[in-house]
PDB file of N, CA, C and O in Angstrom:
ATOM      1  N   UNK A   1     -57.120-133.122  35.776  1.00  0.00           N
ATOM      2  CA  UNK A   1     -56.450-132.830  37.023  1.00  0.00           C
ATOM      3  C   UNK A   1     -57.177-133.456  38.208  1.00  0.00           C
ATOM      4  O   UNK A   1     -56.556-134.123  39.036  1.00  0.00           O
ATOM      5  N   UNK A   2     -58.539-133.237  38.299  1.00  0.00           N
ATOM      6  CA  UNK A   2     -59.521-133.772  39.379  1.00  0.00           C
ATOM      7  C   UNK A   2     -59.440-135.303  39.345  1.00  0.00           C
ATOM      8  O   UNK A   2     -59.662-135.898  40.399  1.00  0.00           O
ATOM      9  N   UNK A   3     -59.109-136.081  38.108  1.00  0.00           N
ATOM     10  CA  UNK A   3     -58.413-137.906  38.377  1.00  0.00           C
ATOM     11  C   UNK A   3     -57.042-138.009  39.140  1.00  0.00           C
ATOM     12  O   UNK A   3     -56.962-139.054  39.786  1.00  0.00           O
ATOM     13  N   UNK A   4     -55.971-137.211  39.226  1.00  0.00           N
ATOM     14  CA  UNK A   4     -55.051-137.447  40.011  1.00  0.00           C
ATOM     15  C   UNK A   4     -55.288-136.829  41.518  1.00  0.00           C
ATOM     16  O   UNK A   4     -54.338-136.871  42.301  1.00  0.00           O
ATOM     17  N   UNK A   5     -56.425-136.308  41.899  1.00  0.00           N
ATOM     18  CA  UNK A   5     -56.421-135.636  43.230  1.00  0.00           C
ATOM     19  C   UNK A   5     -57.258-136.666  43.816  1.00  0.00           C
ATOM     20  O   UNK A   5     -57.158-136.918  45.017  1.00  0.00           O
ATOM     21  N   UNK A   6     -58.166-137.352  42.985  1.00  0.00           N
ATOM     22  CA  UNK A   6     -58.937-138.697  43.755  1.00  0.00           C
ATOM     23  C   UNK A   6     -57.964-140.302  43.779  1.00  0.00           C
ATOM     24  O   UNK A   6     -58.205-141.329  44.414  1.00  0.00           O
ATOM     25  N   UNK A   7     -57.018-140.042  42.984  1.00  0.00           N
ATOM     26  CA  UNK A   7     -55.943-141.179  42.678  1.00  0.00           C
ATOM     27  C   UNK A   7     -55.173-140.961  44.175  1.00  0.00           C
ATOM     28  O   UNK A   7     -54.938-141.838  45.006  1.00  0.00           O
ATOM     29  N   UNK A   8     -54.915-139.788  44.239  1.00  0.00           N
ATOM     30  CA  UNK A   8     -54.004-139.329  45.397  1.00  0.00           C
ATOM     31  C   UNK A   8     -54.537-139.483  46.648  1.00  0.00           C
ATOM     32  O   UNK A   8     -53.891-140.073  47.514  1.00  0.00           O
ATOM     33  N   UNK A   9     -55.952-138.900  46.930  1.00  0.00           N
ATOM     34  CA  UNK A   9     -56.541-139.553  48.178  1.00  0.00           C
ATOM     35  C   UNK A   9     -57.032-140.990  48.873  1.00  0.00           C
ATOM     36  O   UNK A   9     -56.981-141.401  50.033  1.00  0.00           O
ATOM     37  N   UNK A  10     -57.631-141.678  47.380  1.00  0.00           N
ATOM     38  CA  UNK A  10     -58.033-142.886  47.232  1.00  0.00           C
ATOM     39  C   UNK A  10     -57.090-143.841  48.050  1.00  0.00           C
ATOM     40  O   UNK A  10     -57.351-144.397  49.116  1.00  0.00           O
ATOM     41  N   UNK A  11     -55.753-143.917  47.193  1.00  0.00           N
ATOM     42  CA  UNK A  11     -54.509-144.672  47.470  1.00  0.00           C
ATOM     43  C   UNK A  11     -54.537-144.790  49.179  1.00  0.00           C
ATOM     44  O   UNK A  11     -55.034-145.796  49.687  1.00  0.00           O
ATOM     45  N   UNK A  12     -53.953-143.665  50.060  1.00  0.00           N
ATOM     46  CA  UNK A  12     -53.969-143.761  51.067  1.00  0.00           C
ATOM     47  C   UNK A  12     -54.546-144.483  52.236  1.00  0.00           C
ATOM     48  O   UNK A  12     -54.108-145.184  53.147  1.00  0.00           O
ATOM     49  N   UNK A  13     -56.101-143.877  51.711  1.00  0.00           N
ATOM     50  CA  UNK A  13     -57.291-144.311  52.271  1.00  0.00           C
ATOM     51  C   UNK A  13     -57.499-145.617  52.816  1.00  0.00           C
ATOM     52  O   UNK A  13     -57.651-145.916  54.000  1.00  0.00           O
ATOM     53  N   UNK A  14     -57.482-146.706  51.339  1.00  0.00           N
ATOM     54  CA  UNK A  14     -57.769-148.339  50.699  1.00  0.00           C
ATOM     55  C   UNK A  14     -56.570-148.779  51.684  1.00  0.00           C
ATOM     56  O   UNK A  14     -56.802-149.633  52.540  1.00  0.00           O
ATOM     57  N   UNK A  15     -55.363-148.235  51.575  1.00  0.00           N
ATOM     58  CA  UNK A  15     -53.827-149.373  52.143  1.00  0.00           C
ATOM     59  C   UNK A  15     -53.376-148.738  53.577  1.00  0.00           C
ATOM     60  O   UNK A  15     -52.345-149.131  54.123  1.00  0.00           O
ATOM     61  N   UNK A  16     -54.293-147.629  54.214  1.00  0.00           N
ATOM     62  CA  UNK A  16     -53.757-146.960  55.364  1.00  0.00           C
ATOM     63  C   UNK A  16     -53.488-148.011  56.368  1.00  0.00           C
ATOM     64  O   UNK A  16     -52.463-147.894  57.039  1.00  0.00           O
ATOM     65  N   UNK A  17     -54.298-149.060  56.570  1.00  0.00           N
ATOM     66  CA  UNK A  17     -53.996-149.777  57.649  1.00  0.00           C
ATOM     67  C   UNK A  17     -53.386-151.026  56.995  1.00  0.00           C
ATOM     68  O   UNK A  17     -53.057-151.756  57.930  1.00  0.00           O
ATOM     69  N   UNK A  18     -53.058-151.654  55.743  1.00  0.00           N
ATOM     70  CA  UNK A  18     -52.156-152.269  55.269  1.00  0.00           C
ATOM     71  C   UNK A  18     -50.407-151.908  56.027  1.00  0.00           C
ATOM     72  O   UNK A  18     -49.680-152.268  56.953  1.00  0.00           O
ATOM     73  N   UNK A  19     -50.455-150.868  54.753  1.00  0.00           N
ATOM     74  CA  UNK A  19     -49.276-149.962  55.286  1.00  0.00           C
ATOM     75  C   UNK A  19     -48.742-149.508  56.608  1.00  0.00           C
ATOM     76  O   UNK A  19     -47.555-149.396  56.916  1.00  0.00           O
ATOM     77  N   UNK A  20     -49.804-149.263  57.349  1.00  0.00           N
ATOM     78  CA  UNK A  20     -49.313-148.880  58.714  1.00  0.00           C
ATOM     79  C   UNK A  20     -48.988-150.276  59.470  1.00  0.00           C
ATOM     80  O   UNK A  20     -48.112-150.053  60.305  1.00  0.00           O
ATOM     81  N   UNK A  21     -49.317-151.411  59.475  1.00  0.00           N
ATOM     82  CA  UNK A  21     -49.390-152.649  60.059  1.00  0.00           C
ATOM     83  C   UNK A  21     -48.120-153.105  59.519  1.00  0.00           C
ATOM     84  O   UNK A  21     -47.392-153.670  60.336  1.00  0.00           O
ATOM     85  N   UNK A  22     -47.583-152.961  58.047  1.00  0.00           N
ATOM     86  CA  UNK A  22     -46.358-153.215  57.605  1.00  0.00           C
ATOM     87  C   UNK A  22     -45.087-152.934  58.529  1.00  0.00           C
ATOM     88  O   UNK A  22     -44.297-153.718  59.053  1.00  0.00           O
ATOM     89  N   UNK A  23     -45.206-150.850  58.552  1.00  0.00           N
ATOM     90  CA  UNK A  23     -44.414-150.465  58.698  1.00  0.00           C
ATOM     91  C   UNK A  23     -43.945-150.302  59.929  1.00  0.00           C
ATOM     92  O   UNK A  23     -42.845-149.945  60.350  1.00  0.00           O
ATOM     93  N   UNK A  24     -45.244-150.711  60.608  1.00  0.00           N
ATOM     94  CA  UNK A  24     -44.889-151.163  62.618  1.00  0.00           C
ATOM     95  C   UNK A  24     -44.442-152.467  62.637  1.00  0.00           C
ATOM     96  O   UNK A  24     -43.989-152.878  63.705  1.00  0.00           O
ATOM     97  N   UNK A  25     -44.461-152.934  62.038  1.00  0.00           N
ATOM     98  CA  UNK A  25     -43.841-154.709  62.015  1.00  0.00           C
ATOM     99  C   UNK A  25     -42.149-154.501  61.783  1.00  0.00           C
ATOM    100  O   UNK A  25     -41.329-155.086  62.491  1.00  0.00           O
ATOM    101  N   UNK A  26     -41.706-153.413  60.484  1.00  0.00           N
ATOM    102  CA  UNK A  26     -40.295-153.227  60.321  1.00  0.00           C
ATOM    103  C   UNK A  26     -39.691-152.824  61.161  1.00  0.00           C
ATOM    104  O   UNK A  26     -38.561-153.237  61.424  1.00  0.00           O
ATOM    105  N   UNK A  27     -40.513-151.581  62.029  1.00  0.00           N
ATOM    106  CA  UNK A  27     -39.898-150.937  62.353  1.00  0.00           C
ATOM    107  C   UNK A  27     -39.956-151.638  64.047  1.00  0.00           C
ATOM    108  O   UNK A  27     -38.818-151.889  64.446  1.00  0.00           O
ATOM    109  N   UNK A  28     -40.853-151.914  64.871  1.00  0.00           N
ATOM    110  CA  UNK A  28     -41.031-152.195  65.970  1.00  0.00           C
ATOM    111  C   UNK A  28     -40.992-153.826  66.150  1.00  0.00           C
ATOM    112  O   UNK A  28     -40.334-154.263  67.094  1.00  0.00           O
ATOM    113  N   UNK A  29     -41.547-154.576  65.441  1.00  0.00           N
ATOM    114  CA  UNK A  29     -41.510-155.787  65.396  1.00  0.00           C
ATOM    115  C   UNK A  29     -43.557-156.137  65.840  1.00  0.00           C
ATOM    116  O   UNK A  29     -44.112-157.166  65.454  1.00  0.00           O
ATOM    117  N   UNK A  30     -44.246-155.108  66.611  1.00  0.00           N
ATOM    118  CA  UNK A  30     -45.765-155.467  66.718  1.00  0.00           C
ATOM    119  C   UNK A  30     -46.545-154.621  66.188  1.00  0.00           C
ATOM    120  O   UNK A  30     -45.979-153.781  65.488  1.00  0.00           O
ATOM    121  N   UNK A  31     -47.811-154.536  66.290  1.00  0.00           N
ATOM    122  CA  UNK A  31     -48.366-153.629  65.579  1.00  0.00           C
ATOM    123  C   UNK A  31     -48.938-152.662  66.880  1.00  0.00           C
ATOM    124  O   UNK A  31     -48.659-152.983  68.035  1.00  0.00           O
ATOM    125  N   UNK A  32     -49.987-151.120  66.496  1.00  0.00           N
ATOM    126  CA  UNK A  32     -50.354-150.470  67.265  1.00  0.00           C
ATOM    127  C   UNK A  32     -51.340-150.188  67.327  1.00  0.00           C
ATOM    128  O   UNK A  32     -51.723-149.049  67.592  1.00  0.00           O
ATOM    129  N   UNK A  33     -52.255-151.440  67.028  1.00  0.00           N
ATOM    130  CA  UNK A  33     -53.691-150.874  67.166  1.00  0.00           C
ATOM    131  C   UNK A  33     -54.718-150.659  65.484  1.00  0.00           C
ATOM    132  O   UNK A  33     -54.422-149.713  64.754  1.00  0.00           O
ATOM    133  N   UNK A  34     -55.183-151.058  65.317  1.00  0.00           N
ATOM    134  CA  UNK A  34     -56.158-150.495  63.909  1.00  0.00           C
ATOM    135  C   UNK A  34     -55.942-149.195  63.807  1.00  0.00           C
ATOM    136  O   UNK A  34     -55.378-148.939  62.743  1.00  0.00           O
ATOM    137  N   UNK A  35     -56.263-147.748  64.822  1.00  0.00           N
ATOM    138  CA  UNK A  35     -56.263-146.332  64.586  1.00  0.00           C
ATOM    139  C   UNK A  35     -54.725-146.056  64.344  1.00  0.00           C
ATOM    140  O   UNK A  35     -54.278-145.368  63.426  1.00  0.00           O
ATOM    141  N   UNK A  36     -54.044-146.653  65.242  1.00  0.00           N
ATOM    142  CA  UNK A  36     -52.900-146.408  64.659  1.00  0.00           C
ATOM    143  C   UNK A  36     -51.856-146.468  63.595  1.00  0.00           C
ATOM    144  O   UNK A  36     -50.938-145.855  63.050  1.00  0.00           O
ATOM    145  N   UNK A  37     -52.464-147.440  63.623  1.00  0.00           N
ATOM    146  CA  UNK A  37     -51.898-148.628  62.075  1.00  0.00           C
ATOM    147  C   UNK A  37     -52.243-147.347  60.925  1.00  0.00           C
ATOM    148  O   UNK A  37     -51.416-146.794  60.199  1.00  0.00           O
ATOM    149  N   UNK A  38     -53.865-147.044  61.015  1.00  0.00           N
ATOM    150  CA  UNK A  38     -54.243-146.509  59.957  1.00  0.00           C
ATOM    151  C   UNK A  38     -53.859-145.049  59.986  1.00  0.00           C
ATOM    152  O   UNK A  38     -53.637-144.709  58.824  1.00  0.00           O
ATOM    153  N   UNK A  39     -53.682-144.015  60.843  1.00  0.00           N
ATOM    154  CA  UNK A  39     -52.885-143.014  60.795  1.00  0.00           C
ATOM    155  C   UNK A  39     -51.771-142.926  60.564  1.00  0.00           C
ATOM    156  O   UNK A  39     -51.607-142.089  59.677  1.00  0.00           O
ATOM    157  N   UNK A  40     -50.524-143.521  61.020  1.00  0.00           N
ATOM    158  CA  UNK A  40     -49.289-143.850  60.370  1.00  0.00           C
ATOM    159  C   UNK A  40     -49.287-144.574  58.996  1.00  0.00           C
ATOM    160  O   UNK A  40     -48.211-144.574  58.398  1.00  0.00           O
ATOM    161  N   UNK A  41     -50.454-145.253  58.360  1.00  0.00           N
ATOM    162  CA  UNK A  41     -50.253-145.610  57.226  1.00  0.00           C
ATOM    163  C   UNK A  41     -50.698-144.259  55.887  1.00  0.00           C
ATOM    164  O   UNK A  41     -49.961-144.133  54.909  1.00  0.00           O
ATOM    165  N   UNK A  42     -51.918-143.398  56.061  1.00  0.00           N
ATOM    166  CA  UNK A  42     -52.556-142.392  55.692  1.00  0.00           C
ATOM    167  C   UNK A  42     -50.945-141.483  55.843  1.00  0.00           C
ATOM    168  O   UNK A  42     -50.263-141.358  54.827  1.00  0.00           O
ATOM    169  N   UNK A  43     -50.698-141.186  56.523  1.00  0.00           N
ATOM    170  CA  UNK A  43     -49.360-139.885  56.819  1.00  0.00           C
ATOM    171  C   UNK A  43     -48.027-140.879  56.271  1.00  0.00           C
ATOM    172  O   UNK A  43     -47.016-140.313  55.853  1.00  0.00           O
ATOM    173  N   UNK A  44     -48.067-141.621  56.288  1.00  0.00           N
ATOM    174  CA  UNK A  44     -46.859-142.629  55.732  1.00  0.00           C
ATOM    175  C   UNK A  44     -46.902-142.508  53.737  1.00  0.00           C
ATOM    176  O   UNK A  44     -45.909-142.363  53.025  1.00  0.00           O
ATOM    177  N   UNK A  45     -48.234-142.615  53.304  1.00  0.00           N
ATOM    178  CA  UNK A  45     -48.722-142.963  52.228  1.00  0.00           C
ATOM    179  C   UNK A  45     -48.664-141.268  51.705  1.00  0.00           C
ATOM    180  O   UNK A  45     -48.792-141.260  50.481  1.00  0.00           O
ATOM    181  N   UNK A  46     -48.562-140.314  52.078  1.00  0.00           N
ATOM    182  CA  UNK A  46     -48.283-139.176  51.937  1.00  0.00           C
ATOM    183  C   UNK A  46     -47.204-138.689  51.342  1.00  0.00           C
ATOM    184  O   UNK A  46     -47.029-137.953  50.371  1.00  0.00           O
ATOM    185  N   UNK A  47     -46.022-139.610  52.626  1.00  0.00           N
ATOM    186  CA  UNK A  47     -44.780-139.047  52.672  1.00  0.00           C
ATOM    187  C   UNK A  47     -43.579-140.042  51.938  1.00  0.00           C
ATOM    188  O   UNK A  47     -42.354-140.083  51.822  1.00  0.00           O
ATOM    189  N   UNK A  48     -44.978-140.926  51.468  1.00  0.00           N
ATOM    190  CA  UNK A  48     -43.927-142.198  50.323  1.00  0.00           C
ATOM    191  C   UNK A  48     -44.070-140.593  49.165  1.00  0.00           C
ATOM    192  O   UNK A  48     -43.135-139.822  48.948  1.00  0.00           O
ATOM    193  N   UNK A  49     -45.236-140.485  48.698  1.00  0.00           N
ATOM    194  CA  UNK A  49     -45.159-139.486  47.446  1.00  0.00           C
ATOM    195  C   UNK A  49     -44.404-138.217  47.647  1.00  0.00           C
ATOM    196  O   UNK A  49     -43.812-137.837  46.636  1.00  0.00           O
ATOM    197  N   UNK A  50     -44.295-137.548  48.594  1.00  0.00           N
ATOM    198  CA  UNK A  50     -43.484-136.596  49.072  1.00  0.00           C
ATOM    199  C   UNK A  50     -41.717-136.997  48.882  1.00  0.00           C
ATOM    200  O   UNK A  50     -40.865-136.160  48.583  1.00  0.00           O
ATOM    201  N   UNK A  51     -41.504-138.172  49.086  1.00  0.00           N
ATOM    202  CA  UNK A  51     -40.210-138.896  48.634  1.00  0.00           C
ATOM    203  C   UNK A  51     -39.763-138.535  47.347  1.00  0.00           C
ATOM    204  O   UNK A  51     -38.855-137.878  46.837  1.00  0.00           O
ATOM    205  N   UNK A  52     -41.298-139.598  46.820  1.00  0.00           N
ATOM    206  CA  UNK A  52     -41.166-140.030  45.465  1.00  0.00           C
ATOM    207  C   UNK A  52     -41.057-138.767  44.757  1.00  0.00           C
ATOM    208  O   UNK A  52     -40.321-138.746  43.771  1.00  0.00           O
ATOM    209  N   UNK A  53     -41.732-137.603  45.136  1.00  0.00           N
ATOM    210  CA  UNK A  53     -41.468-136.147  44.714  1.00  0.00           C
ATOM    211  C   UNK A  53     -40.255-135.701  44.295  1.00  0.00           C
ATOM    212  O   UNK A  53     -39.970-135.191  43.212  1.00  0.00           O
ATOM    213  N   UNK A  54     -39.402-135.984  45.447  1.00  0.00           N
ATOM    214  CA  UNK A  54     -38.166-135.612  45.582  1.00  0.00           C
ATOM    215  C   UNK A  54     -36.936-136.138  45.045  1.00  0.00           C
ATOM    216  O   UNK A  54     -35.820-135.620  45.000  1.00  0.00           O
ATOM    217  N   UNK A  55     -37.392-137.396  44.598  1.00  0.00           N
ATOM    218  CA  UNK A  55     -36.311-138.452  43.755  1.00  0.00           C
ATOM    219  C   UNK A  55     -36.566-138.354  42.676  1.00  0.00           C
ATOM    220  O   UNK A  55     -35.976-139.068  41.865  1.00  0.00           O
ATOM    221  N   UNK A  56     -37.965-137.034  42.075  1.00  0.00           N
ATOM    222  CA  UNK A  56     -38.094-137.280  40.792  1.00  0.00           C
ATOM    223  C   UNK A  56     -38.453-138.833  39.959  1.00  0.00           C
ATOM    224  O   UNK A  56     -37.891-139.345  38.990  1.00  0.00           O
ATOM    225  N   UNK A  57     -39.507-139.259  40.704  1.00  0.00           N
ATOM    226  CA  UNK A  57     -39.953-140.371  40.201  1.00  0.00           C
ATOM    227  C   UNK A  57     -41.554-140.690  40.534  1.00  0.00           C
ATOM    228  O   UNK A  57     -42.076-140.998  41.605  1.00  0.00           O
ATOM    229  N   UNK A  58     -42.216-140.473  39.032  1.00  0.00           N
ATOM    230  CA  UNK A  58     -43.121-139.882  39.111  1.00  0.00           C
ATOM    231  C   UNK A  58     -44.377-141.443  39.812  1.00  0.00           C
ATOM    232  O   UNK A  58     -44.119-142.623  39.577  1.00  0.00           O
ATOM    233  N   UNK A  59     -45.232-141.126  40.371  1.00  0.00           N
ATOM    234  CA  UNK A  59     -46.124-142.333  40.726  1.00  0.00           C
ATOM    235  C   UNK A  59     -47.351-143.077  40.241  1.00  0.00           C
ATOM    236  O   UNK A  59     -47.647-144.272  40.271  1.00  0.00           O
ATOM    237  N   UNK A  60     -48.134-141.720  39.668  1.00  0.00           N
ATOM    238  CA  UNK A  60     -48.985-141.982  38.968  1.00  0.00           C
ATOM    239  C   UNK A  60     -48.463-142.920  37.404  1.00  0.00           C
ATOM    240  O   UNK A  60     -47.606-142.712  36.545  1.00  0.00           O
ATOM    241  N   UNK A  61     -49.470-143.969  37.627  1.00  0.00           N
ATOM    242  CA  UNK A  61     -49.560-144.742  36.182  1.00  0.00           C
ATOM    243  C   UNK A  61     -48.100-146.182  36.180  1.00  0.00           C
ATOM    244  O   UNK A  61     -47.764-147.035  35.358  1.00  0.00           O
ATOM    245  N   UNK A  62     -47.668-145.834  37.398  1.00  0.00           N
ATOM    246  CA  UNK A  62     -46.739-147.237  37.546  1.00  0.00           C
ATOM    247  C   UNK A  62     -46.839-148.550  38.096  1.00  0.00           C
ATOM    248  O   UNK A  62     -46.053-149.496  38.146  1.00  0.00           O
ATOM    249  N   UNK A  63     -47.986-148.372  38.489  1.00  0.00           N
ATOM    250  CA  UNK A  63     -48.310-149.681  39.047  1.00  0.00           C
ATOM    251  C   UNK A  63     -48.891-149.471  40.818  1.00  0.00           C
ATOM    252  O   UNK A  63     -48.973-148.532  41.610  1.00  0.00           O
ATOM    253  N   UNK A  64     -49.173-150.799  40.823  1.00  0.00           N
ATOM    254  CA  UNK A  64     -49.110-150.516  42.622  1.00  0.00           C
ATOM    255  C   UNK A  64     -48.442-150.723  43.690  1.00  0.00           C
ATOM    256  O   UNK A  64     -48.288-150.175  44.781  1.00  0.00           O
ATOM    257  N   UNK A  65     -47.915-152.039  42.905  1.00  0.00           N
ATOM    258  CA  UNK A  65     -46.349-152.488  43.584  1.00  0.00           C
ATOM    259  C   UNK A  65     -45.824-151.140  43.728  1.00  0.00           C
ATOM    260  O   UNK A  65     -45.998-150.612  44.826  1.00  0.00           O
ATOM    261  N   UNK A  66     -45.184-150.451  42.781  1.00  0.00           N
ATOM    262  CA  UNK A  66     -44.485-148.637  43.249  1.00  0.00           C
ATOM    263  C   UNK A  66     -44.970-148.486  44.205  1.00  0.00           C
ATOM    264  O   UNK A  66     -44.331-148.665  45.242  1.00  0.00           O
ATOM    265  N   UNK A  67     -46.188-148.126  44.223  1.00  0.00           N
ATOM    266  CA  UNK A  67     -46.490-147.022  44.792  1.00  0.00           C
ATOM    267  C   UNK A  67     -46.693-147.848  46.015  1.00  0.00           C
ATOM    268  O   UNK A  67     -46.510-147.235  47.066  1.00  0.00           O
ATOM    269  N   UNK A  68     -47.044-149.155  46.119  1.00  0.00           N
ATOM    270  CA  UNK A  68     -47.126-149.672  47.989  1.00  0.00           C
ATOM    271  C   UNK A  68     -45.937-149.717  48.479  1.00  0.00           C
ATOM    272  O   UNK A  68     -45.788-149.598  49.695  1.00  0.00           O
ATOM    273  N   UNK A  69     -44.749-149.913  47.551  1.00  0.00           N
ATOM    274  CA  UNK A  69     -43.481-149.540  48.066  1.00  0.00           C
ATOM    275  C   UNK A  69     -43.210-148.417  48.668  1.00  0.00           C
ATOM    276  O   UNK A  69     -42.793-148.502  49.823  1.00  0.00           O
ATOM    277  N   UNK A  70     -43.382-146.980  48.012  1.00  0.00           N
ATOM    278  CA  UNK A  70     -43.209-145.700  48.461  1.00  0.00           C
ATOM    279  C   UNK A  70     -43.966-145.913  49.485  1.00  0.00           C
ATOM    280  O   UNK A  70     -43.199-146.034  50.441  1.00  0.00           O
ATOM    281  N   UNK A  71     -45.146-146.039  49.867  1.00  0.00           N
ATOM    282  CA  UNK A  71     -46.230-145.969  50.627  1.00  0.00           C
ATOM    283  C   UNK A  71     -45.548-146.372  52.004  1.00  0.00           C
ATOM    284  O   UNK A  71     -45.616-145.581  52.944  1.00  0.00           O
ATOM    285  N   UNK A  72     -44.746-147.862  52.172  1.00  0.00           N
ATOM    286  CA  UNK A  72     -44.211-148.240  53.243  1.00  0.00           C
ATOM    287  C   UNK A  72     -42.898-147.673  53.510  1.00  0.00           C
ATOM    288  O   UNK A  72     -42.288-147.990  54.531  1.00  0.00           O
ATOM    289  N   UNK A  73     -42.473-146.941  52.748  1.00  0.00           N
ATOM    290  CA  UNK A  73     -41.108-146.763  53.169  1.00  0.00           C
ATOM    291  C   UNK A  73     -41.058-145.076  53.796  1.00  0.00           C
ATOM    292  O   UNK A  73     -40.258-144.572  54.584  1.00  0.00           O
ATOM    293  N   UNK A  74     -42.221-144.490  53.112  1.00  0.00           N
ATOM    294  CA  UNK A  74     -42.905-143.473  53.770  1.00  0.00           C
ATOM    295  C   UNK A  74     -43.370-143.358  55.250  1.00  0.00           C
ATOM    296  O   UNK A  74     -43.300-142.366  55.975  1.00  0.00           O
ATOM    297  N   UNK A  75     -43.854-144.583  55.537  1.00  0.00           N
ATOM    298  CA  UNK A  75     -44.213-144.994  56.866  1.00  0.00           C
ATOM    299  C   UNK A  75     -43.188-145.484  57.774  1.00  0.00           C
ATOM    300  O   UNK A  75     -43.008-145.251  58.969  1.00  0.00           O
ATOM    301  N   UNK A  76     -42.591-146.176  56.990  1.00  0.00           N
ATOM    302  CA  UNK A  76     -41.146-146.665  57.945  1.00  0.00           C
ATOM    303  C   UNK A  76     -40.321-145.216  58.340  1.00  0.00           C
ATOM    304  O   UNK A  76     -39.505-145.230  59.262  1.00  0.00           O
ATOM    305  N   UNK A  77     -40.544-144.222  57.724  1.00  0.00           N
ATOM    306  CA  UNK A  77     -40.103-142.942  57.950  1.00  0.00           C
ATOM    307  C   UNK A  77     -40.061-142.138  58.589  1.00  0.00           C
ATOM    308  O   UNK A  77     -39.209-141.572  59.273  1.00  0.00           O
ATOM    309  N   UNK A  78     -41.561-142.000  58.270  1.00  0.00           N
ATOM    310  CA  UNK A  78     -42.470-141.294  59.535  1.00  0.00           C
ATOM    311  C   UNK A  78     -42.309-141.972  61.002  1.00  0.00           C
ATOM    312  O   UNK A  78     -42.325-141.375  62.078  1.00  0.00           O
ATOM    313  N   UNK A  79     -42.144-143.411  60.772  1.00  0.00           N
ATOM    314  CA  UNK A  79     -42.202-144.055  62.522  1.00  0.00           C
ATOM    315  C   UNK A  79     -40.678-143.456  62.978  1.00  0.00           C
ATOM    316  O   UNK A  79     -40.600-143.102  64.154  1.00  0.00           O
ATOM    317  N   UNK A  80     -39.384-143.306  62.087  1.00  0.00           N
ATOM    318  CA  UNK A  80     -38.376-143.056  62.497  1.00  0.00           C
ATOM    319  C   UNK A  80     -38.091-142.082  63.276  1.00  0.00           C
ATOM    320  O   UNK A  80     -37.414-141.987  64.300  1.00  0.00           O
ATOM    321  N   UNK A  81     -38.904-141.123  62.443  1.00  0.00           N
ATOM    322  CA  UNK A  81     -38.889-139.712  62.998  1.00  0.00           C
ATOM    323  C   UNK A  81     -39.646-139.390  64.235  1.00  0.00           C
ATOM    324  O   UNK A  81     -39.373-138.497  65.038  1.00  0.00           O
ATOM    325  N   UNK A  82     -40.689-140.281  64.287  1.00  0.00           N
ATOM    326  CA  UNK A  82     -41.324-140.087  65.584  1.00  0.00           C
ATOM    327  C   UNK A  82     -40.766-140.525  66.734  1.00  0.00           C
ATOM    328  O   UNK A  82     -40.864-139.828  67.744  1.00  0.00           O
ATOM    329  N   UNK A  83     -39.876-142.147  66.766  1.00  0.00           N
ATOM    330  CA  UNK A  83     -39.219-142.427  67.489  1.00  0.00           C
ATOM    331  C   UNK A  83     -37.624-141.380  67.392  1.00  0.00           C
ATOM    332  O   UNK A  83     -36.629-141.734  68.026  1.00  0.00           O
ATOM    333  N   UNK A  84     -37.624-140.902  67.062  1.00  0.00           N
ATOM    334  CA  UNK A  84     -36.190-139.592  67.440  1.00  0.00           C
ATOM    335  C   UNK A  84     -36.583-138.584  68.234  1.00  0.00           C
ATOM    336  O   UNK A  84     -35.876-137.940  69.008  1.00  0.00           O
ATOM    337  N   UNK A  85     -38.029-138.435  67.965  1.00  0.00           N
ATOM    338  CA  UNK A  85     -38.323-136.748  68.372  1.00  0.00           C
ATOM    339  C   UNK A  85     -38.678-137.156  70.164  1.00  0.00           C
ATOM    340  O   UNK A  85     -38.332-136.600  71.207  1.00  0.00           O
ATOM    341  N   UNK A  86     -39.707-138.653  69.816  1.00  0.00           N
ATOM    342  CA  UNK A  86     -40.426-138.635  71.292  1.00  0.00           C
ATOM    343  C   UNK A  86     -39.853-140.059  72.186  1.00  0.00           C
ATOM    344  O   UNK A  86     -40.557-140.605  73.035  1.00  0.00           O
ATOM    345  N   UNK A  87     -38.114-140.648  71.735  1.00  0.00           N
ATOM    346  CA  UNK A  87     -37.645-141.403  72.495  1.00  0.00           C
ATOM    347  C   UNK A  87     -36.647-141.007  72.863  1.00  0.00           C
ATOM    348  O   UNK A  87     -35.987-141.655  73.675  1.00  0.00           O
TER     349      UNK A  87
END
């Protein structure tokens, strides 16, 4: 159990500012900074698995392609929602 809770934090961690730099590029067209990048990518990379939860599609052991997919589309998510609540 304690390999999927370091799988689960790890992930985030390594691609937070990957991911976040992605998903400000889709969504905004620039990026927001390194801290930002990497907080929207960390809470993005969360809420890809929180998805992936929910579609019943499990993450662990599929690769990374999956899971950087969930990861950005998680983030593209999270930016959505932020731009609804605070535009």
């Amino acid at each position: 159990m304690l390999e999927h809770i370091a799988d689960f934090t790890a992930w985030p961690i390594l691609t937070g500012f990957l991911v976040g730099y992605i998903a400000n590029r889709i969504m905004s067209g620039e990026g927001k900074g390194c801290c930002m990048n990497f907080i929207i990518g960390v809470v993005g990379s969360y809420a890809g698995s929180l998805i992936s939860h929910l579609l019943n599609i499990e993450l662990f052991g599929k690769g990374y392609i999956t899971n950087f997919v969930f990861c950005v589309a998680g983030a593209v998510t999270v930016l959505w929602i932020w731009k609804k609540i605070f535009d």
